[in-house]
C-alpha positions in Angstrom: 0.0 0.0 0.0 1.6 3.3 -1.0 1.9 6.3 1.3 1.0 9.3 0.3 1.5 12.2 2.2 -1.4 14.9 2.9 -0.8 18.0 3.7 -3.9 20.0 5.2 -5.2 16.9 5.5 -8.2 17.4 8.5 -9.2 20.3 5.9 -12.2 20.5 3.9 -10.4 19.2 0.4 -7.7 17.4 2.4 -10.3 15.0 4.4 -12.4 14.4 1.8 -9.4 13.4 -0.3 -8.2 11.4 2.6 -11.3 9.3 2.2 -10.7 9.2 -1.8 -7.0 7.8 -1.2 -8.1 5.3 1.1 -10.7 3.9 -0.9 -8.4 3.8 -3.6 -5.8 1.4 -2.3 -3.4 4.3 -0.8 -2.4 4.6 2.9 -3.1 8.3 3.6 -0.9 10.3 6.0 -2.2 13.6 7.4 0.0 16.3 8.6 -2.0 19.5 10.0 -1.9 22.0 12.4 -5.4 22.5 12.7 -4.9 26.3 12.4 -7.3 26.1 9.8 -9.4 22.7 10.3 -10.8 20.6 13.9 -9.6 17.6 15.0 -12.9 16.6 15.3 -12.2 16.2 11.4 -10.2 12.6 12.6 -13.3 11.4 14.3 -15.1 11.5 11.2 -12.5 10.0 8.7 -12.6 7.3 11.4 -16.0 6.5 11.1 -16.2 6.7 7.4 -12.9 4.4 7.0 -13.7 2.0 9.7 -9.9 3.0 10.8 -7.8 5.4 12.3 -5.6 7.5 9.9 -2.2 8.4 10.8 -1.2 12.3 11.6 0.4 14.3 12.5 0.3 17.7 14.2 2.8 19.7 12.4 3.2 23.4 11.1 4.6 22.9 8.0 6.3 26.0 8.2 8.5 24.6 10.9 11.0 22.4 9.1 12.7 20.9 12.2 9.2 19.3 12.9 8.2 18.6 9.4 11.6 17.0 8.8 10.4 14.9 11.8 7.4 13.6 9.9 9.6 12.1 6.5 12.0 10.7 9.2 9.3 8.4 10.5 7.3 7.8 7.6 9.8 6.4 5.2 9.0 5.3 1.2 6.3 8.3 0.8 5.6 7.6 -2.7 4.2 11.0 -2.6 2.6 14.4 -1.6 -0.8 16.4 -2.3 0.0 19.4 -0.4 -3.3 21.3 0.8 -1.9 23.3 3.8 -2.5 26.9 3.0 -4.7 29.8 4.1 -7.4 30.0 1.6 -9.3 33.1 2.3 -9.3 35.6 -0.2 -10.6 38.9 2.4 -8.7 38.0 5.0 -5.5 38.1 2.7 -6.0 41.8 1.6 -6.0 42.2 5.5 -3.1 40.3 6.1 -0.9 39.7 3.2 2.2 39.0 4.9 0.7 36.5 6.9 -0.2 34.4 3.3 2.9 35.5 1.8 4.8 33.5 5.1 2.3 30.6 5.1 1.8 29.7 1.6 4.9 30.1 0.0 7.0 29.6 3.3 5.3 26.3 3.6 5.9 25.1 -0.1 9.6 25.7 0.5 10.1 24.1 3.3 8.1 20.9 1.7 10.4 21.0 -1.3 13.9 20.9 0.3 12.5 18.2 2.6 11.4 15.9 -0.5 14.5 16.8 -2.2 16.3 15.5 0.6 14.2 12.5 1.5 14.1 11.8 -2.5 10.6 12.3 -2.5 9.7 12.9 -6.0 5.6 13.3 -6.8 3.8 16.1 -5.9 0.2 17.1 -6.5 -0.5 21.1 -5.3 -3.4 22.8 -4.4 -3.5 25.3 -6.7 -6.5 27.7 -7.3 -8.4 29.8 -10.6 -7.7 32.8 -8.9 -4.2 32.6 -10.3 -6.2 33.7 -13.6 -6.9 37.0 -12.2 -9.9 38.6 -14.0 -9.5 36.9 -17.2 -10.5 38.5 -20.6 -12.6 35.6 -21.7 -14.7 33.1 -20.4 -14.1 29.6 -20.3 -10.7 29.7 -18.6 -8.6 26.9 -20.4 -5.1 26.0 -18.6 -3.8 28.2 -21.6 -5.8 31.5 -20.2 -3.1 34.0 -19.4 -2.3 34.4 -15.9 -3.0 38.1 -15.1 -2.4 39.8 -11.8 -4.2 38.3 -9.2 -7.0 40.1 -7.7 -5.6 39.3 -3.8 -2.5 38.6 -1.5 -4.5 34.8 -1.6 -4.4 34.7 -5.4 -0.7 36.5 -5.8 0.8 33.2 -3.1 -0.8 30.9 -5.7 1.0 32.0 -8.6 4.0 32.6 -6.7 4.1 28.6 -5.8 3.1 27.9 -9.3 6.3 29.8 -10.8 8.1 28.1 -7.6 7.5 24.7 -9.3 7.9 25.3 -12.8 11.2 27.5 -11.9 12.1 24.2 -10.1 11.2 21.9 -13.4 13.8 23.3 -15.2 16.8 23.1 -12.6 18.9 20.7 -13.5 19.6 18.1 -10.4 15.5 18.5 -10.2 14.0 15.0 -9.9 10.4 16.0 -8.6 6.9 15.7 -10.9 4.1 18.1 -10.5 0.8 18.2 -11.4 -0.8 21.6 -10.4 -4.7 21.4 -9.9 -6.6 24.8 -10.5 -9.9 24.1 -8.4 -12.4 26.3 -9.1 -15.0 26.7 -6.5 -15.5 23.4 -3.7 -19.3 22.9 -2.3 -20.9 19.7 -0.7 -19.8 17.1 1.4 -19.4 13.7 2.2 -22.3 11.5 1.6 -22.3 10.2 4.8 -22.6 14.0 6.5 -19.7 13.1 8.9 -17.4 15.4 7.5 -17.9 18.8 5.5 -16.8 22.0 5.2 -16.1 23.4 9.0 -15.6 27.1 8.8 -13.9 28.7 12.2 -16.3 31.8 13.0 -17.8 33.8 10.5 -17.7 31.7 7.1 -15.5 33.5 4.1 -17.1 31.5 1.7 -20.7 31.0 0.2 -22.3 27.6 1.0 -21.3 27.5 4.7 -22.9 30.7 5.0 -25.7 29.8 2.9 -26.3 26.6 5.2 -25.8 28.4 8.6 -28.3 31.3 7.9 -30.8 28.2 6.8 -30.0 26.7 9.9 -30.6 29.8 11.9 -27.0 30.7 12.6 -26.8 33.6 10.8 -29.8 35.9 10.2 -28.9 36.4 7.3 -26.8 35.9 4.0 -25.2 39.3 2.3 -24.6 38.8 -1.0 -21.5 41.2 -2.0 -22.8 42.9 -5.0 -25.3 42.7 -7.5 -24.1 45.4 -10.1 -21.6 43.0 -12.1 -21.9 42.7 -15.8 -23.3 39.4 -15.2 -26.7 38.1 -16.1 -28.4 38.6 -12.8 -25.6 41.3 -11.4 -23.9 38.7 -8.9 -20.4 37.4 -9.1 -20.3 34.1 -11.2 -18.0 30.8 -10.3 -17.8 27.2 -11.1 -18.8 25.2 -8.3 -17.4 21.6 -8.0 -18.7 18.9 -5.7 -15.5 18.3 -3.1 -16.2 14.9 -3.3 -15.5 14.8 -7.3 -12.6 16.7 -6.1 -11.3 14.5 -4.4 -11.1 12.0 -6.7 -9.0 14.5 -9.3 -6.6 14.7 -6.5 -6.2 10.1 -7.0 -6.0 10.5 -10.6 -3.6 13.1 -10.3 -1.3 11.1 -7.7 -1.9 7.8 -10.1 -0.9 9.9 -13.6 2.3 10.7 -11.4 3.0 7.3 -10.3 2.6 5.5 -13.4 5.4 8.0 -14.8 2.5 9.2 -17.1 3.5 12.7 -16.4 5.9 15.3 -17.5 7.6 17.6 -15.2 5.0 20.1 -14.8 1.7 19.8 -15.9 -1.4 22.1 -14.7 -5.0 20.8 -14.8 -8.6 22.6 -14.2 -10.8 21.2 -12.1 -14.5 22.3 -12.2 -17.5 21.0 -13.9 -17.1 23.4 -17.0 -20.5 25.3 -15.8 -20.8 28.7 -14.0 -23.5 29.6 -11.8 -24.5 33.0 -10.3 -24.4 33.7 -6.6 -28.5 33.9 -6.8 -28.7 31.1 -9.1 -27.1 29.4 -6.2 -29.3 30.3 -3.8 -32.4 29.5 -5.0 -31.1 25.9 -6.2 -30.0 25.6 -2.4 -33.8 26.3 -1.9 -35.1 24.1 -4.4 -32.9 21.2 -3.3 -33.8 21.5 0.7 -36.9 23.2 0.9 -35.5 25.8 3.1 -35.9 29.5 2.4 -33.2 32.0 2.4 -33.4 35.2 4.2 -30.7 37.2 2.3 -29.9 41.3 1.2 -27.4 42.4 -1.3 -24.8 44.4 -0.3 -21.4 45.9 -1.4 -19.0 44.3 -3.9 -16.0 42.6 -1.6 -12.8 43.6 -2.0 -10.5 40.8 -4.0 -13.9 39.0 -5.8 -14.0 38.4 -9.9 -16.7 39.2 -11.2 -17.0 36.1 -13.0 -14.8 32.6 -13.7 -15.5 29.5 -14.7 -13.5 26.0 -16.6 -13.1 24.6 -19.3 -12.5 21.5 -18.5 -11.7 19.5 -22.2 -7.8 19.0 -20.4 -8.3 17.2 -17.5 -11.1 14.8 -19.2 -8.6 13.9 -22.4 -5.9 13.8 -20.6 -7.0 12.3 -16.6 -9.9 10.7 -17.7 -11.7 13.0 -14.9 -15.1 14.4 -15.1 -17.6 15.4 -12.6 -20.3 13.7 -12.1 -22.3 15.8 -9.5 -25.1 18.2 -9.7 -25.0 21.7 -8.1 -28.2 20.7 -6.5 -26.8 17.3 -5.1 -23.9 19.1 -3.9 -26.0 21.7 -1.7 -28.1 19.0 -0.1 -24.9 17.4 1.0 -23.9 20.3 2.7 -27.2 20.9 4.3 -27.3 17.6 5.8 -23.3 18.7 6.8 -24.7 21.6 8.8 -27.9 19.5 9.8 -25.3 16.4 11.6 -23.2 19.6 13.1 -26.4 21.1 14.3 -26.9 17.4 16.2 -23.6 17.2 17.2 -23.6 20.7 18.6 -27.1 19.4 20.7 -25.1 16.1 22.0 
């Protein structure tokens, strides 16, 4: 069984990619230092997988510890690395603190595989390194154009890291760089979901909370976009489809399929408006939405969304979730936390 190392791993991607590894024949090891995520997450993996799964609590930042973990987990045939701060407001507040996290992190992780000769990487890479693009679908030939956020600018950084790092000469690691576009849902089982700290920075976990009563209501940041209905536009994937990109991507690199960089999409090819999402949220739960529009957000596109024609020629992925099917998985997330939360 082949280790793969998982970065981020208690996080909302990295768990339910956890899960996808396991089931696919992998042993999954988590490092996180559940800045960002719950260990609660553990509980939930454990109940899905029927076992434990090894972690450990690391900043990868800190390369003493980290250096710790490939000491005692020898033969890591490879790494997804998740662990980064993802949100895109809090970055125009504190820039420095992404710059030192998500790039400072990726460093660290590179000399350590370099010296452990750990040589397959998939990173978690993001379609806000497209900026606002001129058009509309983004292919993984769309220009790059200055990011729109301190969050976006630490993604491209990375990406120029690794593709800087292709062409060194004594280089032996393989990456495959996977754009997500916009993650909703969660597992089918509801023990494990998206599990915003405070005030949610993203859409569906404030969507579900203010269904649930949490929140009294849902702002929607602007409605004066030159979009069809005025609200920002995105590509929402099912996390659990993405999660299996994330085993393709690690088997592409194992079966020496890959070159030395290669950069995938990963969306369902469809965009959908911030209102279009709500009301499907409401068609697929019943529940109605108490929301107000107000103020575009600092850092936000107006609109982005994938082609995807890439990563099904070339991964064999597709999605095969619906938007709707992906919002009634994460109401009955925010429905098994509302139990939980009752005991």
């Amino acid at each position: 069984m082949k280790k793969i190392l998982v970065t981020g791993g208690a996080g909302y991607i990295g768990s339910h990619t956890v899960v996808a590894l396991q089931e696919a024949g992998f042993e999954p090891i988590i490092v996180d230092n559940y800045v960002n995520s719950s260990v609660s997450v553990l509980e939930g993996l454990r109940a899905i997988l029927g076992a434990e799964v090894k972690h450990y609590d690391v900043d990868c930042t800190d390369k003493a510890a980290f250096r710790g973990v490939f000491e005692a987990e020898p033969d890591l045939a490879g790494v997804i690395h998740f662990a980064a701060y993802k949100a895109v407001g809090e970055s125009v507040q504190k820039p420095l603190m992404y710059f030192q996290n998500n790039v400072g992190s990726l460093l660290v992780l590179l000399e350590l595989m370099a010296e452990f000769k750990v040589t397959n990487l998939v990173f978690s890479s993001s379609c806000t390194v497209y900026g606002v693009p001129d058009q509309l679908p983004v292919t993984e030939e769309t220009p790059t154009k200055p990011a729109n956020s301190p969050y976006g600018r630490t993604k491209q950084m990375c990406e120029d890291i690794l593709r800087d790092l292709a062409q060194a000469p004594d280089n032996e690691v393989k990456t495959i760089l996977l754009r997500y576009f916009n993650p909703v849902g969660a597992h089918p089982s509801a023990l494990i979901g998206e599990l915003p700290l405070g005030v949610p920075q993203n859409l569906i976990p404030f969507v579900t909370q203010t269904a649930a009563g949490i929140r009294e209501k849902l702002t929607i940041y602007g409605d004066t976009y030159d979009t069809p209905d005025g609200t920002n536009i995105r590509d929402y994937v099912h996390v659990v489809d993405l999660a299996k990109a994330h085993v393709v991507a690690v088997q592409r690199l194992l079966q020496a399929q890959s070159t030395a960089v290669e950069t995938y999409n990963v969306g369902t090819g469809r965009g959908n408006s911030v209102l279009e999402v709500v009301h499907a949220f409401e068609r697929a739960t019943g529940q109605k939405l108490n929301y107000v529009i107000g103020p575009p957000r600092a850092g936000d596109v107006p609109a982005i969304y994938a082609d995807v024609t890439k990563a099904t020629a070339e991964l064999g992925f597709q999605t095969t979730s619906t938007l709707e099917e992906a919002l009634a998985s994460a109401w009955r997330w925010q429905q098994h936390l509302g139990e939980t939360a009752k005991g």
